[in-house]
Phi, psi and omega in degrees: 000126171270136159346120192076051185240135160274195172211159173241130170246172156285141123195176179257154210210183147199110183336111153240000148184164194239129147215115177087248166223087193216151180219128184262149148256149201226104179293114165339326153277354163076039195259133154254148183211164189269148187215129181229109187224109160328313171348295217287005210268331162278335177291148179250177168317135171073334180303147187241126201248156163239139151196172170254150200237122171275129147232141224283101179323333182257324210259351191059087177211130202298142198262288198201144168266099229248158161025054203263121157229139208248137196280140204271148153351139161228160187239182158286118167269157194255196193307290186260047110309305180306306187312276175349320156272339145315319227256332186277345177315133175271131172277126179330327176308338172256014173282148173308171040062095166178164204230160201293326181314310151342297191273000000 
């Protein structure tokens, strides 16, 4: 493979500061990493962005940032919404009945 072949990923992120023109970002894996993207520019502190990103195929080390759209607010739900969503899933247990003879 030669050297300086990138790869493009989707991902998602959220600005969590600009100093000067370095934007640090916190990567959906809670990884942070320093950036200098224009892109990000539009973004405030804590806002959460999709965009795509190129990076350096062998080592992932961040190249440049694309088509950055920024994303609505999301909250935390609490215990019991999550129980409540858990609890609304459908399970194998509502599945019919049927054996291989069947089919």
């Amino acid at each position: 493979m030669a050297r300086g072949e990138t790869i493009e990923v989707r991902q998602i992120g959220k600005l969590v500061q600009v100093k000067g023109n370095v934007a640090i970002v916190e990567w959906e894996d809670r990884e942070q990493e320093e950036v200098r993207a224009p892109a990000l520019a539009k973004c405030k502190s804590g806002q959460e962005f999709e965009a795509m990103v190129t990076r350096d195929r062998e080592t992932y080390r961040f190249k440049s940032l694309d088509c950055c759209q920024l994303l609505e607010p999301t909250r935390e739900i609490t215990e019991s919404e999550s129980d409540e969503l858990w609890r609304s899933l459908q399970t194998t247990a509502n599945l019919p009945s049927s054996s291989w003879d069947e089919l």
